[in-house]
N, C-alpha and C positions, 0 to 999 in steps of 0.2 A: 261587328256583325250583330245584328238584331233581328229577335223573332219575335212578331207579334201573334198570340196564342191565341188562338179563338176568336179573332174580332169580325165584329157586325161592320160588314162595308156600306155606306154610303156613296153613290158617286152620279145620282143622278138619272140612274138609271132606270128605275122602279124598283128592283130587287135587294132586297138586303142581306143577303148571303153570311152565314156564318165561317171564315177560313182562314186560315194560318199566311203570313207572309213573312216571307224571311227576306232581309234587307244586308246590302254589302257594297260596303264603299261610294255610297250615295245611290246605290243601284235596287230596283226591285228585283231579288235575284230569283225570288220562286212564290207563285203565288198556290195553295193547294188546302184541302178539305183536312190535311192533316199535314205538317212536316216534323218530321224525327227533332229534336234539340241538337244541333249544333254544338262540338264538345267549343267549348268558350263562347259560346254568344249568351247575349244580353237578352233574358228571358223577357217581355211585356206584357203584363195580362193585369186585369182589373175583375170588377165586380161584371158590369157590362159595358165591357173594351167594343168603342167604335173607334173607325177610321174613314175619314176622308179625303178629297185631294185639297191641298192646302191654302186657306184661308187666305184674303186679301181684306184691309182695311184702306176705303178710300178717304182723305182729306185731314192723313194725321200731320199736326205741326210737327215738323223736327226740329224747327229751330237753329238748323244747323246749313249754314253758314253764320255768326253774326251772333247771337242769343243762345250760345250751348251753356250758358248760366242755367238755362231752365232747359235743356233735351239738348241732347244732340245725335248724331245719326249709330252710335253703336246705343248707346241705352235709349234710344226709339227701338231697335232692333230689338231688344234684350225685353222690352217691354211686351214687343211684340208673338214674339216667341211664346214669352211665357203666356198670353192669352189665346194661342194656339192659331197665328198668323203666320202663315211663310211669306207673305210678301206687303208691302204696303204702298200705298203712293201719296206722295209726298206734297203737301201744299206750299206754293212758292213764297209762302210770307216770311223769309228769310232778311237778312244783310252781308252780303247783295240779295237781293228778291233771285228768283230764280227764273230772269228774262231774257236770258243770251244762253248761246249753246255753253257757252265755258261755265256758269253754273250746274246747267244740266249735266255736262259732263265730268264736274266735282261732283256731285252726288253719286253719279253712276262708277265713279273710282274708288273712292270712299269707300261704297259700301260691297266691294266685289268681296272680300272678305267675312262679311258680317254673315250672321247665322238666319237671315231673311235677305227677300230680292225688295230692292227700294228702286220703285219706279217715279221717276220725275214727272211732274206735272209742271207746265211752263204757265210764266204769267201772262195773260192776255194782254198786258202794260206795261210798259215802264216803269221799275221800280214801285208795282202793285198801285200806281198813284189813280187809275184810271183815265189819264188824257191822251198818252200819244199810243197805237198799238206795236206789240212787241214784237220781235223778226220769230213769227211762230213758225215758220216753213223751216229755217233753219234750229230752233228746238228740236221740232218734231225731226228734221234728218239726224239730230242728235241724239233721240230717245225720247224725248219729251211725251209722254202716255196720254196727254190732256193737256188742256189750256182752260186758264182761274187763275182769279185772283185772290183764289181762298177766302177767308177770313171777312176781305175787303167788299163786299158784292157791288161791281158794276153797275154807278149811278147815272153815267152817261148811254141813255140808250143809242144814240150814235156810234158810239164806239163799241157797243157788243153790238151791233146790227155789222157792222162791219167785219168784226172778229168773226161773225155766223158767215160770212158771204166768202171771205178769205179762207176761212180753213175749210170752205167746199171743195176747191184744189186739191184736197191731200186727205180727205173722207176724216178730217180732224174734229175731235168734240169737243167744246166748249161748257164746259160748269159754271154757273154760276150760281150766287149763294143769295134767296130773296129776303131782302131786307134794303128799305129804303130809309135811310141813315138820318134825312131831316123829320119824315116823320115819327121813326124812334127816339131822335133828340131827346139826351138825357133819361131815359127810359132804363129802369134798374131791374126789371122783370117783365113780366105778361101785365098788362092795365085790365083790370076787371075788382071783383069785389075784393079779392084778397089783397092787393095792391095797394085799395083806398083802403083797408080798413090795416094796413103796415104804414099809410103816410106815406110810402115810396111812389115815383113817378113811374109812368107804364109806360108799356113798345105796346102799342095797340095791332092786334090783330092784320090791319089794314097797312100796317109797314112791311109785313110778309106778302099779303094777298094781291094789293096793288101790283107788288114783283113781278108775281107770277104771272099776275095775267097779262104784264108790257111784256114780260121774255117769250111767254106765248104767243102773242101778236106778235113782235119780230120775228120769232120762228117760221111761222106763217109767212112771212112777206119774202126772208130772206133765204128759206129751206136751209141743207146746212143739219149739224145735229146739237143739239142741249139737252142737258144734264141739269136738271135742278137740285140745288143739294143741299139738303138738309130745310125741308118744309114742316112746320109742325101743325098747323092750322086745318080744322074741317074744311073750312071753304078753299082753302089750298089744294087740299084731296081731291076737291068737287071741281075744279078748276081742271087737275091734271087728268082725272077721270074722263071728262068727256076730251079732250083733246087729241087725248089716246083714242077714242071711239071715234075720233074726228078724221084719224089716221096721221095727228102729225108725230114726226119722231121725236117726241120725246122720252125722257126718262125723269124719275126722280129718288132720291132716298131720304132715309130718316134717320137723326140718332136716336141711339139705344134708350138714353136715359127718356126722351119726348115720351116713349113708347109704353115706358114703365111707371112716372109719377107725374104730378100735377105741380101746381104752386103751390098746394097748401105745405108741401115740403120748404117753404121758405118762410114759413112762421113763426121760427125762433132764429131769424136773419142769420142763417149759418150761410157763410160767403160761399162755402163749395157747393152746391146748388143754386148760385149765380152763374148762367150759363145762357150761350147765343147757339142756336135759339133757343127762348127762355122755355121753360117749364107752362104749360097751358091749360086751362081747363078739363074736368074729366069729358065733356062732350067732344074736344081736341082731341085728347089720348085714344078713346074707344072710335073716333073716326079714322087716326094715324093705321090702328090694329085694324080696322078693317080693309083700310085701304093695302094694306101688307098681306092682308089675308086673301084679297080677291087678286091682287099681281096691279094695282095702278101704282104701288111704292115696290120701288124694283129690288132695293137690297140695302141693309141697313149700316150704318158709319158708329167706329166705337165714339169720335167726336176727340179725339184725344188733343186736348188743348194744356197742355204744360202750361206753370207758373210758378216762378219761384216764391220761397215764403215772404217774403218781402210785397209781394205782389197781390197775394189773397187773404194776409193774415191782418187785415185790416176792417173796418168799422164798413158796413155790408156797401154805402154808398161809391167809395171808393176802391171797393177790390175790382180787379181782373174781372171778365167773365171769361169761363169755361174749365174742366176739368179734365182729368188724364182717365181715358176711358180702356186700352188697348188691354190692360190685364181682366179687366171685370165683362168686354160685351155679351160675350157667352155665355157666363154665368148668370148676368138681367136675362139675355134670355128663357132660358131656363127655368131661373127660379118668379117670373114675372108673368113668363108667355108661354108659359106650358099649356094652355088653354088655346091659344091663339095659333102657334106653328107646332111642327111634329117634329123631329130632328129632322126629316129629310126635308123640311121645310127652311131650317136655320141653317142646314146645310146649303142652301139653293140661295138663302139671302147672304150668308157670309163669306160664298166661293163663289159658285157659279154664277149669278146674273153680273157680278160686279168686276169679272172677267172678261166676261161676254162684251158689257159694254166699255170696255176698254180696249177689246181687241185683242184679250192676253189669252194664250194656249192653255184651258186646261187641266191640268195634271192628269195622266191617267193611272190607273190601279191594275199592273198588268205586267208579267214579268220583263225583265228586259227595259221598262221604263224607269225615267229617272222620277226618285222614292220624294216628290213634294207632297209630307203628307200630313196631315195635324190627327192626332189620338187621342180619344178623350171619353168620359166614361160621362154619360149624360144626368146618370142618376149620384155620383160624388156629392158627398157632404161637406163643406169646409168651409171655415170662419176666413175673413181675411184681416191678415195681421202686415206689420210694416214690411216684416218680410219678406212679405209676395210680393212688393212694389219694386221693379226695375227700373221704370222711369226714373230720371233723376229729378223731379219733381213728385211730391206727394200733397195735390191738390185733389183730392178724394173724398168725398163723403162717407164711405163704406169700409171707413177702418171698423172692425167688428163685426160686420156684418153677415148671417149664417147664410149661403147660397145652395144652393142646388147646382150640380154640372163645372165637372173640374176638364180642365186639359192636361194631358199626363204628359205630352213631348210633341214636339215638332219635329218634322223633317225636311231641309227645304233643298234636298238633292245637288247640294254642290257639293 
């Protein structure tokens, strides 16, 4: 039994209400302006204790089937938890990829147990390759929450114009990640002055933005829904902007880190800020925050790309890109974007819209409902040390780092 003492609810509603919830057995059991302590329950209270309904993170690797050398689906969980996630969904760039229902429904066995809900997202292909499409109808009767090929982004436009037409059947959506792989060839960061002036080769802007605008125009042709995910580029903004004024349905997100630094962060070749998509100009970053700010970036990705040290503890040309993001998003919030969102704003980009378009229930704040809840005290001081790392990769930039906005517990009501 747990009583959370005094916390500022968040849930979407406009009001932020100061009240006691006392929780039991995964159950909200009493919500009220005051409850008496409970002889043995778990008292929780902070400086300034909020709660909201529980976090979802879209497009983390697990790794798991194939590659739990670098994650797998309980310390994805445990990572997740601790960065104040009840639920994540899962990119299928596994071994097997996650293209048949019998993947999708290893994931969903797996993780019935785990202290978050891990929703499968199925691969648009076979084995992520991009040439034949994969039996999405039967994912999706499997569970399957979305169709991606993660990681891979979709170079045949053929094949996602199809993916778009097929999963109109079954009101299914479709993610795809812009990045068009011959134009980045060999490309170690963002191409612009800091690139030429590292000697390193660039992913020119126009590897992302081309993307967007073919996934746009197939959208258009074949209606259907997409997900653009993980844009970091102005002109990508300005892209998804009017499209959305255009009335087509799309959607798109950002990760955390785009949101919060530039390239110049890659000036003493430190690999963990090697990252797809890379790190961009500040005139990219303050376009990224706007576009977050006015609703054309629907909801943000912690981006969590595990790697083992083997993988990134190498001479910057050769490492890995990406980093493990799931314990730090809300604290870059926070301590980055205090200026840019309000809490009920990080609340709306790291629960609510990335729910919605997924089609997942939720959570409500209400007695008698089941307690998915994440608690977290917005104004918390706290360095991060190895400690706080669950993942089982520690490819991080931010060991030491002092943040603003802690999560004090999850609850994910099983």
């Amino acid at each position: 039994m747990q009583l959370l003492k005094n916390v500022r609810v968040y849930d979407g509603s406009g009001d932020h209400p100061k009240l006691d919830i006392l929780l039991q057995n995964g159950v909200i059991a009493l919500v009220a302006d005051h409850i008496p302590e409970p002889e043995g329950a778990e008292v929780i209270t902070s400086g300034h204790l909020c709660v909201s309904p529980g976090w979802l993170d879209v497009g983390v690797q697990t790794a798991d089937p194939g590659y739990e050398h670098r994650e797998d689906l309980s310390t994805a969980a445990a990572a997740a938890a601790a960065g104040g996630f009840t639920a994540i969904a899962c990119f299928p760039n596994t071994e097997p990829a996650l293209h048949t229902k019998s993947e999708i429904l290893y994931v969903k066995s797996k993780s019935t147990a785990l202290p978050v809900h891990c929703y499968p997202i199925g691969a648009i292909s076979y084995n992520v390759e991009g040439k034949d499409l994969a039996e999405l109808y039967d994912m999706h009767a499997a569970g399957a929450v979305a169709f991606s090929d993660g990681k891979k982004a979709v170079q045949d436009a053929g094949l996602l114009l199809r993916a778009l037409q097929y999963s109109r059947a079954f009101n299914g959506l479709i993610i795809n990640t812009p990045h068009h792989k011959t134009i980045a060839a060999g490309g170690q960061m963002h191409e612009g002055l800091m690139s030429t002036s590292l000697g390193l080769k660039g992913i020119p802007a126009l590897a992302e933005e081309i993307m967007v605008q073919r996934d746009l125009s197939l959208l258009e042709y074949a209606e259907g829904r997409l997900h653009i995910h993980l844009v970091s580029t102005a002109k990508s903004v300005s892209l998804i902007r009017a499209a959305k004024k255009a009335g087509l349905p799309v959607t798109c997100s950002v990760a955390i880190a785009n949101l919060c630094f530039t390239d110049e962060k890659l000036s003493d070749f430190d690999s963990n800020w090697k990252i797809l998509p890379p790190l961009r100009e500040n005139e990219d970053m303050h376009a990224l925050r706007e576009g977050l700010a006015d609703g054309t970036i629907d909801f943000i990705s912690s981006n969590h790309t595990p790697w083992h040290e083997e993988a990134k503890n190498l001479e910057f040309p050769y490492a890995e890109s990406g980093m493990i993001g799931l314990e730090t998003a809300f604290a870059l919030c926070r301590t980055y974007l205090d200026r840019t969102l309000s809490v009920q704003q990080i609340v709306e980009k790291l629960c609510l819209a990335p729910r919605r378009i997924l089609g997942l229930d939720i959570p409500k704040i209400a007695q008698g409902k089941r307690a998915e809840l994440t608690v977290f005290d917005p104004e918390a001081k706290w360095v991060m040390e190895t400690g706080h790392i669950r993942s089982k990769s520690r490819n991080t930039p931010f060991l030491g780092e002092t943040f603003t906005g802690k999560v004090i517990r999850t609850f994910s009501g099983k």
